[in-house]
C-alpha positions in Angstrom: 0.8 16.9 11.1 -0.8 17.3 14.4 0.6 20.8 14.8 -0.5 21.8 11.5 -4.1 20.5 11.6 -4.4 22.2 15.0 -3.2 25.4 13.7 -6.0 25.4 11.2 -8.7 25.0 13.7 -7.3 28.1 15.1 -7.2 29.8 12.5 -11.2 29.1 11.7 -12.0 29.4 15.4 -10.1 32.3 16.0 -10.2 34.2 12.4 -6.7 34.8 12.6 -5.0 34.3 9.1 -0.8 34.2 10.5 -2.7 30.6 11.9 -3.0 29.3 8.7 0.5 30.5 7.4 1.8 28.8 10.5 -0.4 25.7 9.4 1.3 25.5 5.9 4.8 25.8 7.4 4.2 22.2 9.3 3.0 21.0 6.4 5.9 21.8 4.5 8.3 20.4 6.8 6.4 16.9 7.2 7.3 17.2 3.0 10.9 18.0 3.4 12.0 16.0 6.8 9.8 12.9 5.6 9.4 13.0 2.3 8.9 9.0 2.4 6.7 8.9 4.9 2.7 7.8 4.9 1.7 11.5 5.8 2.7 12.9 2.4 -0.7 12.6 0.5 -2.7 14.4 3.6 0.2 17.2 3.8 -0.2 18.1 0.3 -4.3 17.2 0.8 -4.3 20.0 3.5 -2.0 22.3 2.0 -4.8 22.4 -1.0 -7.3 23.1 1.0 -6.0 25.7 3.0 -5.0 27.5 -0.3 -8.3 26.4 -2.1 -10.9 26.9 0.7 -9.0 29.5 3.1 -6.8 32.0 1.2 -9.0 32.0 -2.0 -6.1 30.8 -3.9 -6.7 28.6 -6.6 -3.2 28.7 -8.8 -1.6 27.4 -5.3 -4.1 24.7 -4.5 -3.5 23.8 -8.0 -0.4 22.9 -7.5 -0.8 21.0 -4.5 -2.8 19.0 -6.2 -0.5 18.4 -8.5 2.2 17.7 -6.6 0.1 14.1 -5.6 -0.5 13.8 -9.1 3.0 13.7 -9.7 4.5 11.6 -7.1 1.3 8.9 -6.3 0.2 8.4 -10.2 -1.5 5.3 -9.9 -3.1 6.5 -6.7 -6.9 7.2 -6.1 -5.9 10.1 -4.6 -4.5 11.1 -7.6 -7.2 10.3 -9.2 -9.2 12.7 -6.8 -6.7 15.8 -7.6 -7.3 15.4 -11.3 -10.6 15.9 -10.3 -10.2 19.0 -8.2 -7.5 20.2 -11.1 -10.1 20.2 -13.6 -12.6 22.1 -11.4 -10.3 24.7 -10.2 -9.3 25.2 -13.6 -12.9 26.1 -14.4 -13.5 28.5 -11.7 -10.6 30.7 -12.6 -11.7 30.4 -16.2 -8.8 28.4 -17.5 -8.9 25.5 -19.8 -9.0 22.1 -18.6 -6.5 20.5 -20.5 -5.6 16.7 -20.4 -1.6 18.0 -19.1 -3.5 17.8 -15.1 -1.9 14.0 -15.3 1.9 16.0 -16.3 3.5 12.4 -15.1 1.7 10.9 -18.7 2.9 11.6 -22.0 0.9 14.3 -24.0 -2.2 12.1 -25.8 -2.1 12.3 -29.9 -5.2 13.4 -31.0 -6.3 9.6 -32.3 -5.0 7.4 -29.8 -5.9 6.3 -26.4 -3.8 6.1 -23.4 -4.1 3.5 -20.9 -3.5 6.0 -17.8 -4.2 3.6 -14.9 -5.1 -0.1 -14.3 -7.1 -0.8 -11.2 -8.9 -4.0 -9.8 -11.2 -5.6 -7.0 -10.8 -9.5 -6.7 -13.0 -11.3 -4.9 -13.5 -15.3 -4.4 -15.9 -15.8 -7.2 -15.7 -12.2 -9.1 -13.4 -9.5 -10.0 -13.5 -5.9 -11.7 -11.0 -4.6 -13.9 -10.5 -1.2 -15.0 -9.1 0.6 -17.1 -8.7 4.4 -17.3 -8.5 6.0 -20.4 -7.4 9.5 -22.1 -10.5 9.1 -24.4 -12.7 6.5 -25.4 -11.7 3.9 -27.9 -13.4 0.7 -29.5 -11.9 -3.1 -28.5 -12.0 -6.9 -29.6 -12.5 -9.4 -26.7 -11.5 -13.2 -27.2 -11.7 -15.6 -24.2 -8.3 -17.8 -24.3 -8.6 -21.0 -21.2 -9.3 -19.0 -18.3 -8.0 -15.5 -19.6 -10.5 -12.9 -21.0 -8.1 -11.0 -23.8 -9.3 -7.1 -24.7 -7.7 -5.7 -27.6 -7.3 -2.0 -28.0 -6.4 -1.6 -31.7 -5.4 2.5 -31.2 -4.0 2.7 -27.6 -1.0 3.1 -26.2 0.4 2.5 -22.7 1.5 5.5 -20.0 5.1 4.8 -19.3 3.3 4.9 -15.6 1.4 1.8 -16.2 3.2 -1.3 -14.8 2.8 -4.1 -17.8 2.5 -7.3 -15.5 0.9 -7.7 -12.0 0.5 -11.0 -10.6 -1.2 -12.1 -7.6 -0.9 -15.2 -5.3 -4.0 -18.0 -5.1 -5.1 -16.1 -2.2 -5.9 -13.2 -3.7 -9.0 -14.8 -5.3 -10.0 -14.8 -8.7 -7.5 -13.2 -10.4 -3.9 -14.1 -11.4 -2.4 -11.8 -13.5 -3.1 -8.8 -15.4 -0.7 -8.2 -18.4 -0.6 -5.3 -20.7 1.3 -5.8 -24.3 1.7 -3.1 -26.8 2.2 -4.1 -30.4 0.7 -3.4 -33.8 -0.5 0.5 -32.4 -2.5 -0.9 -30.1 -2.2 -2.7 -26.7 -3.4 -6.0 -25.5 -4.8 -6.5 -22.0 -4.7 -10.5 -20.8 -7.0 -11.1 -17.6 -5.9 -14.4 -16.5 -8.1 -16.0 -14.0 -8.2 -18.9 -11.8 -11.6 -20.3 -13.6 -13.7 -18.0 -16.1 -17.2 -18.7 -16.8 -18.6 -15.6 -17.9 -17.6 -12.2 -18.5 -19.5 -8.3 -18.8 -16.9 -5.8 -21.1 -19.3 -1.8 -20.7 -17.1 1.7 -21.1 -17.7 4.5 -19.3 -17.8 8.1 -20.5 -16.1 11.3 -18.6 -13.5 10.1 -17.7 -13.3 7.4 -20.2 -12.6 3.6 -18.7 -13.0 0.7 -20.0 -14.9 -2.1 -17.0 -14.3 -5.5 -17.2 -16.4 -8.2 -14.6 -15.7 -11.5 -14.8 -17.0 -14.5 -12.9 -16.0 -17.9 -12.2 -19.3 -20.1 -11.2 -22.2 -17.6 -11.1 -23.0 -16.5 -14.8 -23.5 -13.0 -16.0 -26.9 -12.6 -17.7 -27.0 -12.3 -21.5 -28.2 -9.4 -23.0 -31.5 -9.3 -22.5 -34.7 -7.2 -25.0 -35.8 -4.2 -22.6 -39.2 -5.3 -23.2 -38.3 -9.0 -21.7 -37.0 -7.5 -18.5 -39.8 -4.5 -18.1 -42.7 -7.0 -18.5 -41.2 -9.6 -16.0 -41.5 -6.7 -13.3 -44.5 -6.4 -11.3 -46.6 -3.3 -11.6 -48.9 -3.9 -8.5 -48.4 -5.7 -5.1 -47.9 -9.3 -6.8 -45.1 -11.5 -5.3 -41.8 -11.2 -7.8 -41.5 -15.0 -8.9 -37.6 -14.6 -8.4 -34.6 -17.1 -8.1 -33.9 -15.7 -4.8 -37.1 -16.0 -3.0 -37.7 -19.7 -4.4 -34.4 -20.9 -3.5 -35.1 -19.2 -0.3 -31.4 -17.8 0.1 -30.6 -15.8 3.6 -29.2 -12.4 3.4 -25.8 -12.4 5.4 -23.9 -9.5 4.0 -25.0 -6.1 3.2 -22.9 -3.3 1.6 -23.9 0.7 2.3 -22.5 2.9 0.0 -22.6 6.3 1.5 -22.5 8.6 -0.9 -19.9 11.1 -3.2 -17.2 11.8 -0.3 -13.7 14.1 -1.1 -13.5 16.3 -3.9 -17.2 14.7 -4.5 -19.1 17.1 -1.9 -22.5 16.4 -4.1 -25.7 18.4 -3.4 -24.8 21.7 -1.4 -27.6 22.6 1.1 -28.4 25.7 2.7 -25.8 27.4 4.8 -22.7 24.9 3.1 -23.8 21.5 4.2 -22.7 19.0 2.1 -24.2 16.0 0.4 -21.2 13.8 1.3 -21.0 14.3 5.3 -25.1 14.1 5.9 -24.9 10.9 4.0 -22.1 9.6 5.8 -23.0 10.2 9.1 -26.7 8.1 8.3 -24.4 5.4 7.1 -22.4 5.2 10.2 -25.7 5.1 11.7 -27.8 2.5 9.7 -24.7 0.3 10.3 -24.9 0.6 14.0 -28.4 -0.2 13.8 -27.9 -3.2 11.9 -25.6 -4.6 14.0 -27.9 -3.7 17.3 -31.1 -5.1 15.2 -30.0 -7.7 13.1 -26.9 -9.7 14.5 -26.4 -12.3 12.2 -26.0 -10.5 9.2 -22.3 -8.6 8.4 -22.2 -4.8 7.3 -19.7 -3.1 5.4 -19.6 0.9 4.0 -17.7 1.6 1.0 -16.1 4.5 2.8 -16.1 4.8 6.4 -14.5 8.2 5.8 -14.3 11.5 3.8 -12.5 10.4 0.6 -13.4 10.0 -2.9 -14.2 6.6 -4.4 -15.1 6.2 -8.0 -18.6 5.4 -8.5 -17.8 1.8 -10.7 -15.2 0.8 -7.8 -18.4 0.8 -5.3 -19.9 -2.0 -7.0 -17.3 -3.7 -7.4 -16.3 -4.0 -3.8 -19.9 -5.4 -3.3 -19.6 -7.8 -5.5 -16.0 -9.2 -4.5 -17.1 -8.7 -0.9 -19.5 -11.5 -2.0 -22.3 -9.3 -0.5 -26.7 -10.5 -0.3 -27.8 -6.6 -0.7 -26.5 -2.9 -1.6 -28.2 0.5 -0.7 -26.5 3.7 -1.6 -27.5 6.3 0.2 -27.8 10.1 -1.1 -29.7 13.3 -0.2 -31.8 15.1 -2.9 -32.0 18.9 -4.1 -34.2 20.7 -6.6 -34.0 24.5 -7.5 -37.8 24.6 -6.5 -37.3 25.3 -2.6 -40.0 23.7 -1.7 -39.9 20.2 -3.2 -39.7 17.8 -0.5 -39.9 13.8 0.3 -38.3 10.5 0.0 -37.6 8.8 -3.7 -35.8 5.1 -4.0 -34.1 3.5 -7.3 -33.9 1.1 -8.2 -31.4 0.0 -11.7 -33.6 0.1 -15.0 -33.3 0.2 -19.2 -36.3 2.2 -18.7 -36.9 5.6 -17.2 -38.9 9.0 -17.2 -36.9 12.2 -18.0 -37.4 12.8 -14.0 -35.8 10.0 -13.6 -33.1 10.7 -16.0 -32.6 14.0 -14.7 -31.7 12.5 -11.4 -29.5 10.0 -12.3 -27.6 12.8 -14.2 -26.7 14.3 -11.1 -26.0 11.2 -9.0 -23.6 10.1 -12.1 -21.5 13.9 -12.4 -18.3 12.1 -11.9 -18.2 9.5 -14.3 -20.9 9.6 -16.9 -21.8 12.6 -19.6 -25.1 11.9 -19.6 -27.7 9.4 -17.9 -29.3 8.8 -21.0 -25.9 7.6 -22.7 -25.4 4.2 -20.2 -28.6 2.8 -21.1 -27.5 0.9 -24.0 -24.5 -0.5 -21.6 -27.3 -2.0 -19.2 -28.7 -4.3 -21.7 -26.0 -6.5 -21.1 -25.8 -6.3 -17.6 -29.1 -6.2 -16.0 -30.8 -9.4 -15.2 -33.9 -10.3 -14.9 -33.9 -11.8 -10.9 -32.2 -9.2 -9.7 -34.3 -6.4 -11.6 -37.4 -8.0 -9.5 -35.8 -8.2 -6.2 -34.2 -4.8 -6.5 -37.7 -3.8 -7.0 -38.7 -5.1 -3.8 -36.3 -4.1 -1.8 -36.7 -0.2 -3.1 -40.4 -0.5 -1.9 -39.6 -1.9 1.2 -36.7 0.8 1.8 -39.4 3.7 0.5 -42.2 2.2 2.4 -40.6 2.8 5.5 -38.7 6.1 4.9 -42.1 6.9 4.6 -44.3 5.5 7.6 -41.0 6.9 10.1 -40.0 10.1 8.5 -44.0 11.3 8.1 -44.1 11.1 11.7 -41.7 14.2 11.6 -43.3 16.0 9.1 -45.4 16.0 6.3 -42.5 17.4 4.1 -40.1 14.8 5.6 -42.0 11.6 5.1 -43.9 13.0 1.6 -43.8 9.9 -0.9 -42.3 10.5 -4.2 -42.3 7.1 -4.9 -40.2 4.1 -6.2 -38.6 4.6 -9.3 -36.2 3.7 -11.9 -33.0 5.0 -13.4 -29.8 3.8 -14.9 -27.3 4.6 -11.6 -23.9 3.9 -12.7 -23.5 3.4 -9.1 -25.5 0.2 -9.2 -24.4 -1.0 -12.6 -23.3 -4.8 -12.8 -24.4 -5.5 -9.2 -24.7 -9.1 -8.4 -27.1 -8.3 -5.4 -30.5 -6.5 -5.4 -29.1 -3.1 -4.8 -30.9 0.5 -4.9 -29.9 4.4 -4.3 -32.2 6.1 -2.5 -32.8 9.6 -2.1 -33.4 10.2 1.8 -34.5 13.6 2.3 -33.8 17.4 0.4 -31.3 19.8 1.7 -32.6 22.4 -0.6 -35.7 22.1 1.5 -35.8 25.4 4.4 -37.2 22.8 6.9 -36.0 19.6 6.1 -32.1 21.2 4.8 -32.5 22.9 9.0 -33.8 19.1 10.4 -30.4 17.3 8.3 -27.5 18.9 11.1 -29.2 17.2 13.8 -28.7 14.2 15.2 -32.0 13.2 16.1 -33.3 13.6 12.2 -30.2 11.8 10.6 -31.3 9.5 13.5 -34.7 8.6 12.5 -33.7 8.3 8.8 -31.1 5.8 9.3 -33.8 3.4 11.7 -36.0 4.1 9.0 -33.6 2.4 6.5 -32.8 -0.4 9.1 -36.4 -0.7 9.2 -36.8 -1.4 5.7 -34.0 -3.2 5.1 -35.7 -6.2 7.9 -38.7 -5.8 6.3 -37.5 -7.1 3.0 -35.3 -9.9 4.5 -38.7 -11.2 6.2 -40.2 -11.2 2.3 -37.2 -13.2 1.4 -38.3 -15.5 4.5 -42.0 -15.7 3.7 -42.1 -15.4 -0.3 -46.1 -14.7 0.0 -45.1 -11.5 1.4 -44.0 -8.6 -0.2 -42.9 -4.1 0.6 -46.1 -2.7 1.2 -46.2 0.6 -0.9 -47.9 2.0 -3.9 -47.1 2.1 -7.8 -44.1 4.0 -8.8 -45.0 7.3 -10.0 
């Protein structure tokens, strides 16, 4: 592996092709001499790549892709080179057929295939979910401490192991058991205690997301107008659960943005969404730790890989964490469009808004507009108000530390609202903010150094204290204007 990564860097350094031959020839043999081994996924991963991004040679990455497809089905990374199938397929102008999964039976026209069962657990919460071929409607019962889903037109992958159980340390969950009968299939969530339970689909690629909890209830569906007029629209104090309780903020979740297949905005001169956003991640957490000692911090990818935007939720909420911030970088096809913009999760938004959320969602959701129905029965009131304060905190000082860069930098663009699937069914105040533009000359040119990625991550720090101390002191609240 060693010998075959180096000879890639040779190849780029050095612009001598026979490198990367000599690069795919290690990576073959780490496939045939260990063919069991835990390199298998990154040989085939850089054998893609080289064919994909270095020899301009789609049909061959295609098949390395593929290949993980075919032997890790259940895998994410599989789930990433379905991805990466699909878009290849596009560029060459092929059709992007549901055979990139070749492991799963061929889908019939009317019936949904249960592709892929995946799950977070945590002590009081878990997430199941279930990836489908297409969408499908369901039946839920609750039976003791087992939520039941019934898919009355589905059918299992032969892929798709029926029963997994899990020990009393695991947390919430205890088994997860798939029945087929009557043309459809019937998933039993059995749980150690169930008091509540969210059931919302997703759209491209169609899953299915259960949340269930065992002591802390999940709102009811609430009227749009209910939660939009509970929301302040000027500097009063939010009147929430959290602040009169006066709870302490002792986890906090970053969720750096897109990552693998998932490069997300591409700036000028091929800088990519997903390593700007990762590196400020790796370096708000430092400063958290250095400025706040008593509180825990934990990224949803420390790396580059791809994680699906419903699983980042979910790992805040079985990580049991007190506040979430997903961090992103913007772009416009107006060069010149500059600033700082925070989310926060809404029924409500602008076409702006919208528009935004569209792109932030490209991996999972067909359009923005679409989920809004689903947050009705997810978003609650409390956290609606406190995610609103913590967005104005976070934009307020983005803005007072990056306007001391530039004008462009620190422009405010305001605090704003969206329906991120990203944030959907947090437990936590939680927003996504949007840090900077790399379609921006200046500002896209400030992103690869160190010193701006830098001042945007103590920025965040910054803001991220100054909400705890509202939390501390409930008269006080984010200092910033109106959302516009």
């Amino acid at each position: 592996m060693a010998r075959a990564e180096l000879f890639r860097e040779m190849a780029q350094l050095f612009n001598k092709p026979r490198y990367l031959y000599a690069a795919l020839d290690s990576y073959d043999a780490v496939l045939r001499r260990y063919p069991d081994g835990p390199f298998l996924v990154r040989a085939l991963i850089g054998m893609a790549r080289i064919h994909e991004q270095d020899l301009k040679a789609p049909e061959l990455a295609i098949q390395a892709y593929r290949e993980i497809i075919y032997r890790f089905p259940e895998s994410v990374s599989a789930r990433e080179a379905m991805a990466c199938v699909a878009r290849l397929q596009a560029t060459i102008g092929q059709p992007t057929p549901r055979d990139v999964a070749e492991a799963y039976e061929d889908d019939v026209a009317d019936v949904t295939t249960i592709s892929q069962v995946r799950y977070f657990s945590g002590p009081d919460y878990a997430r199941v979910i279930l990836d489908l071929s297409i969408g499908t409607t369901y039946e839920r019962r609750v039976e003791g401490t087992s939520l039941v889903i019934r898919l009355p037109s589905a059918k299992l992958s032969p892929l798709v192991t029926p029963v997994q159980s899990f020990p009393p340390s695991n947390g919430m969950l205890r088994q997860i058991r798939l029945n087929s009968r009557n043309g459809g299939v019937e998933v039993r969530i059995e749980c150690a205690r169930l008091r509540d339970f969210a059931i919302f689909a997703l759209d491209d690629p169609a899953r299915l997301v259960a949340d269930v909890r065992g002591t802390q209830p999940i709102a009811e569906e609430p009227a749009p107008a209910a939660v939009e007029s509970q929301i302040p629209t000027s500097g009063s104090t939010p009147g929430s659960l959290v602040r009169a309780l006066g709870l302490k903020v002792k986890r906090i979740i970053i969720d750096p943005g897109h990552g693998g297949s998932d490069t997300g905005a591409i700036g000028r001169d091929g800088l990519y969404e997903k390593d700007v956003a990762l590196d400020i991640a790796l370096r708000l957490r430092a400063a958290i730790q250095r400025e706040l000692k008593e509180v825990e911090v934990l990224l949803t990818r420390d790396t580059d890989r791809f994680v699906p935007l419903e699983e980042r939720t979910a790992m805040a909420n079985a990580w049991q964490a007190d506040l979430f911030i997903s961090i992103h970088l913007n772009s416009s096809p107006t060069p010149l469009a500059s600033g700082v913009e925070t989310y926060f999760l809404s029924l409500d938004a602008t076409k702006e808004e919208l528009d935004v959320a569209t792109r932030e969602n490209a991996t999972t959701s067909r359009s923005a507009g679409e989920l809004q129905s689903l947050l009705q029965r997810i978003v609650n009131d409390t956290r609606t108000i406190e995610s609103r304060a913590f967005a104005q905190s976070i934009q307020a000082s983005l803005v007072a530390g990056l306007s001391r860069i530039s004008p462009t930098a620190g422009f405010n663009r305001g605090v704003k609202k969206a329906p991120f699937v990203v944030l959907l069914g947090a437990n936590m105040p939680s927003v996504l903010t949007e840090v900077s533009f790399l379609s921006h000359p200046k500002d896209g040119e400030a992103l690869r150094t160190i010193e701006f990625r830098q001042s945007i991550a103590e920025s965040l720090c910054d803001g991220i204290k100054r909400y705890i101390e509202t939390l501390k002191r409930p008269g006080m609240v984010a200092a910033v204007g109106k959302p516009e």
